[in-house]
Backbone as a printed PyTorch tensor [residue, N CA C, xyz], in Angstrom:
tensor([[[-82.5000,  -9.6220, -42.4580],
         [-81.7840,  -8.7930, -43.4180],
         [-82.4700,  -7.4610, -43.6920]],

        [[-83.8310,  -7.4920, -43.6620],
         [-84.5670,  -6.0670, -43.8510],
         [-83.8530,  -4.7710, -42.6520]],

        [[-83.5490,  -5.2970, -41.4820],
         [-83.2950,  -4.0030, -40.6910],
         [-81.6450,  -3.6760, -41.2980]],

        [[-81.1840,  -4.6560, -41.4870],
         [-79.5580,  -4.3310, -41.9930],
         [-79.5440,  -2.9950, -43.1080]],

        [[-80.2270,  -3.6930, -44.5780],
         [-80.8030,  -3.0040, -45.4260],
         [-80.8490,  -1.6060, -45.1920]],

        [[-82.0930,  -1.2270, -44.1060],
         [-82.2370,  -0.3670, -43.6600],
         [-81.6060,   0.9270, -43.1530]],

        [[-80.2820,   0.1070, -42.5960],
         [-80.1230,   0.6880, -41.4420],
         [-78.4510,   1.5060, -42.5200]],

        [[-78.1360,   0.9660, -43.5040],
         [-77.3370,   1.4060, -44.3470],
         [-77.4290,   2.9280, -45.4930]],

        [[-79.0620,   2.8840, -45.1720],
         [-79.1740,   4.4400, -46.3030],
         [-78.6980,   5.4690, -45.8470]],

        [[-78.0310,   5.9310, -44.5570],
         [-77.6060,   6.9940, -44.4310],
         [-78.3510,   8.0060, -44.5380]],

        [[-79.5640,   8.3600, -43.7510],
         [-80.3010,   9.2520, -44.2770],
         [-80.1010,  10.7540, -43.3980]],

        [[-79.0410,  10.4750, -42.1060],
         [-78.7020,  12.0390, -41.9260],
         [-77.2420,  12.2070, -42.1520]],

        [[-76.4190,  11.4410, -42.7140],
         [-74.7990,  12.0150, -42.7370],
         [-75.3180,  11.7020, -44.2900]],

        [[-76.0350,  11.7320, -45.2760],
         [-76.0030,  11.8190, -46.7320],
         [-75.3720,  13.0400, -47.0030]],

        [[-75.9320,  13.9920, -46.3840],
         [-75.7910,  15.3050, -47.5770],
         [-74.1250,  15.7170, -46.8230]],

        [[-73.1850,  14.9140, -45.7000],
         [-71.8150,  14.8190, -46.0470],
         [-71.4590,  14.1730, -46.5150]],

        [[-71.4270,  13.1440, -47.3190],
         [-71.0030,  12.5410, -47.4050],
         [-70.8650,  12.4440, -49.4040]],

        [[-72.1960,  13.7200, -49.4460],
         [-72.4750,  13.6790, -50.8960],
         [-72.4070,  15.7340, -51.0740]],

        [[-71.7090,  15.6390, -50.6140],
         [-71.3670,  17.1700, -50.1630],
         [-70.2630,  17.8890, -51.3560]],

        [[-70.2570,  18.5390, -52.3490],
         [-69.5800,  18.8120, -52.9770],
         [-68.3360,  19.3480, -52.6040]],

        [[-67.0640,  18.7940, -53.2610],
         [-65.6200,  19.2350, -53.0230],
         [-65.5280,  20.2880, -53.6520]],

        [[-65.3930,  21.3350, -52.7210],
         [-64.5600,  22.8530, -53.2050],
         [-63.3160,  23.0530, -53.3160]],

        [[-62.6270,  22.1130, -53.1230],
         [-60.3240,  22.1350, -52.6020],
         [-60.0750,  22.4210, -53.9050]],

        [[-59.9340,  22.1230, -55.0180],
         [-59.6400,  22.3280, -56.3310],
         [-59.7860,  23.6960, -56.3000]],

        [[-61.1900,  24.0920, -56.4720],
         [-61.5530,  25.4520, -57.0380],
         [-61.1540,  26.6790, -56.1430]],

        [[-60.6820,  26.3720, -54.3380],
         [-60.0880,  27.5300, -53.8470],
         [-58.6340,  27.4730, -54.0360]],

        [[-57.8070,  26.0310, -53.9700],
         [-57.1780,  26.1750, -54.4750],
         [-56.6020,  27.1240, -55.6510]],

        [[-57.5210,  26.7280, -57.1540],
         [-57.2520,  27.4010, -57.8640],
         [-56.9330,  29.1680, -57.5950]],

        [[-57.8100,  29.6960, -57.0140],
         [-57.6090,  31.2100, -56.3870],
         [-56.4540,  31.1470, -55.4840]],

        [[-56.1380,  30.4680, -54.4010],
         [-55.2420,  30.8940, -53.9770],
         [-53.8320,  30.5760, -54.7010]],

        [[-53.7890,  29.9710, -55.6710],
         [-51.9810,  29.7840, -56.9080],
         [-52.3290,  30.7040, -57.9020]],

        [[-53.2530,  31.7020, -57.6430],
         [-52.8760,  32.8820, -58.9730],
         [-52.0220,  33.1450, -58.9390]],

        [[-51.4810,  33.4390, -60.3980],
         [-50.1480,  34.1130, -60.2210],
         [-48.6480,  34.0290, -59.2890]],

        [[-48.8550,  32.5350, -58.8370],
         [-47.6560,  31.7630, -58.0440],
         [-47.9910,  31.6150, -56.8630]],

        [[-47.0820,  30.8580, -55.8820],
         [-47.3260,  30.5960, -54.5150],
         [-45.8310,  31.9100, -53.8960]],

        [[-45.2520,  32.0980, -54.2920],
         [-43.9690,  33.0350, -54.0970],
         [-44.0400,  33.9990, -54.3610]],

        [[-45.0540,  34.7820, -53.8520],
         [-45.0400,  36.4500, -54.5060],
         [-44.9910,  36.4000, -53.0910]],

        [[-44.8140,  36.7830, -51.8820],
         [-44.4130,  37.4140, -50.9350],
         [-45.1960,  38.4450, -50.6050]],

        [[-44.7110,  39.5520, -50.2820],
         [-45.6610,  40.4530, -50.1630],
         [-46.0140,  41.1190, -50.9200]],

        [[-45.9830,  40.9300, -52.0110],
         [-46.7510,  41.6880, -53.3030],
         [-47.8330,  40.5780, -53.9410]],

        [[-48.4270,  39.6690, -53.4470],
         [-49.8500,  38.9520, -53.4250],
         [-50.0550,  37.8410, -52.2440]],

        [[-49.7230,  38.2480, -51.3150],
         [-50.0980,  37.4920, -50.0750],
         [-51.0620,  35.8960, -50.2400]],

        [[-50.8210,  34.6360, -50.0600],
         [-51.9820,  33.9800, -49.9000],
         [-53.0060,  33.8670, -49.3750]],

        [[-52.6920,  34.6980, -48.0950],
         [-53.9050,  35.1350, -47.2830],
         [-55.0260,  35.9620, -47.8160]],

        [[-54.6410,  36.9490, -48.5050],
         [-55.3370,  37.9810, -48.8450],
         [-56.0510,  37.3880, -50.3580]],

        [[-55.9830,  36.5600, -50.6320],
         [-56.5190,  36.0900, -52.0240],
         [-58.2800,  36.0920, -52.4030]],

        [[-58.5920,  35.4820, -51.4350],
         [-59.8770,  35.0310, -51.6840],
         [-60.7120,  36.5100, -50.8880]],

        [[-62.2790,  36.5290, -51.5800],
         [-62.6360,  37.6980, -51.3290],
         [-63.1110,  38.0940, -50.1660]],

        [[-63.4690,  37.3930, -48.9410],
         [-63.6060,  37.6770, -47.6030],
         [-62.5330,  37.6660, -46.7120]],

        [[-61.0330,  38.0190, -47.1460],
         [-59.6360,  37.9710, -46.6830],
         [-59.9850,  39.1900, -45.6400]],

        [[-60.4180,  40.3240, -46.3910],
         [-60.0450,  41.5650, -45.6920],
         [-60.7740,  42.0690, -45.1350]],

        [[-61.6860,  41.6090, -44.8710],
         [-62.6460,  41.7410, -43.4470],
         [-61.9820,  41.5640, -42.1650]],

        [[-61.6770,  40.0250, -41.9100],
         [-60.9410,  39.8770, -40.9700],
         [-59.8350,  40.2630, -40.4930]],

        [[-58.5970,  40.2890, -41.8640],
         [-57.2950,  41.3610, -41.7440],
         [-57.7550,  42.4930, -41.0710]],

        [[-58.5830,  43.7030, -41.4500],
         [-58.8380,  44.7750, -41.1650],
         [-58.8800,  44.7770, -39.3180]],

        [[-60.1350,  43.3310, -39.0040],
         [-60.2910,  43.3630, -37.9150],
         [-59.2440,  42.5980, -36.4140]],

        [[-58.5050,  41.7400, -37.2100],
         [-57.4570,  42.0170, -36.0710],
         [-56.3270,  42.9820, -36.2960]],

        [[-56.0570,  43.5840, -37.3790],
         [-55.3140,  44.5120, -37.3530],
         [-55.8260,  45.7860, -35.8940]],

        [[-57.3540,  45.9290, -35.9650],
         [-57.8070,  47.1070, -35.0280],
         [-57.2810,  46.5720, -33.9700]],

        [[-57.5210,  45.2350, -33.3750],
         [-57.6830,  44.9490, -32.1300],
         [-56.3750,  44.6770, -31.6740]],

        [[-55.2260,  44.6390, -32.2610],
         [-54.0970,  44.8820, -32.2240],
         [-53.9240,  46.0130, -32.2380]],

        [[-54.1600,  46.8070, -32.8800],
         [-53.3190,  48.4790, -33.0010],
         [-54.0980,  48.9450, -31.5470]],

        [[-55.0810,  48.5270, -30.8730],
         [-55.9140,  48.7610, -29.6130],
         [-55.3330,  48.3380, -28.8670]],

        [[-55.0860,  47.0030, -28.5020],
         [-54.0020,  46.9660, -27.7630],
         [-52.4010,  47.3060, -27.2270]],

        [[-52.1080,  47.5560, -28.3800],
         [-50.8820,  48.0920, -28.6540],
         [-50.5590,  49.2370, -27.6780]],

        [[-51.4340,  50.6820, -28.1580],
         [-52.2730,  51.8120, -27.9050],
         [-52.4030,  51.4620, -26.4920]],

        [[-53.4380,  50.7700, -25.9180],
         [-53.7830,  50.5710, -24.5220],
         [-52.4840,  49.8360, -23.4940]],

        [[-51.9320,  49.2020, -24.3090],
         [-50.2250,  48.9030, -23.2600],
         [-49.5220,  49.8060, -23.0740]],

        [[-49.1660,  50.8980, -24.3070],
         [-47.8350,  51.9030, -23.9180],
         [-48.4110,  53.0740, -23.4140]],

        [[-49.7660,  53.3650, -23.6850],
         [-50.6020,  54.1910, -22.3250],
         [-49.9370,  53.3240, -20.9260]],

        [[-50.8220,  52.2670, -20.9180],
         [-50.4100,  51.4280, -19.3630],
         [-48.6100,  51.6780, -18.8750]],

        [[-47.7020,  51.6120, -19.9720],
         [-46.6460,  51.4380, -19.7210],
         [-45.7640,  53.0710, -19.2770]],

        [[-46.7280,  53.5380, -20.1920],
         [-46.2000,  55.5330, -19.7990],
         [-46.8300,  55.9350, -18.3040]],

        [[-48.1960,  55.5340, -18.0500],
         [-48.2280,  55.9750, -16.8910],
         [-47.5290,  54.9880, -15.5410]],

        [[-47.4720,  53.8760, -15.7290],
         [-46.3280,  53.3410, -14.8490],
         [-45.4880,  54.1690, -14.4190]],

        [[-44.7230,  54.4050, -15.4620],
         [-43.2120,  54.9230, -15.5690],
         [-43.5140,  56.2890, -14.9150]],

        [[-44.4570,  56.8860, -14.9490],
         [-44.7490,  58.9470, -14.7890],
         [-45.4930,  58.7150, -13.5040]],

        [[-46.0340,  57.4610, -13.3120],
         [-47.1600,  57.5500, -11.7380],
         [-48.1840,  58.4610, -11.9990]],

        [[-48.4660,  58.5140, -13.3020],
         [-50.0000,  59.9610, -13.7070],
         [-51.1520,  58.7370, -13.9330]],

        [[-52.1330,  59.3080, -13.8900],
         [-53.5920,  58.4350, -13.8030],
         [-54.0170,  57.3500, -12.3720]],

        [[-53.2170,  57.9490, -11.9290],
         [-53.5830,  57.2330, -10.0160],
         [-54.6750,  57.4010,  -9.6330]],

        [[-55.4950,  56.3850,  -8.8170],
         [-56.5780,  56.1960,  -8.1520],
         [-56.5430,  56.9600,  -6.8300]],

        [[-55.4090,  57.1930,  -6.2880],
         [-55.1310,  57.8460,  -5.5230],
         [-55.9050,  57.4460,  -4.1260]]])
């Protein structure tokens, strides 16, 4: 019975298992002021590291975007040839 004992303390999944629940409290931030505001309080944008990331696929989108209808204008004109 001593190795059983033992073998039950959990001594590396403890600190998950005793890991404090945050769901309530982001919760709480993200139902300010309703779940139905649309685009006048986004759920995404709620919490305070939202707009870091927004910002950054917004670039890498507007970059691509940018870098296709370049690709797609010179198609069409045959300008920027390797020739």
């Amino acid at each position: 019975f001593g190795s059983v004992n033992c073998a039950e303390k959990r001594g590396i999944v403890n600190w998950m298992t005793n890991y404090p629940d945050k769901v309530m409290e982001i919760k709480k931030v993200q139902m300010t002021g309703g779940t139905c505001q649309a685009e006048a309080n986004p759920t995404w944008l709620k919490q305070q590291g939202d707009l870091l990331p927004l910002a950054f696929g917004a670039a890498l989108v507007g970059f691509g975007s940018v870098n296709c209808a370049i690709g797609h204008y010179r198609l069409a004109t045959g300008k920027g040839k390797l020739d």
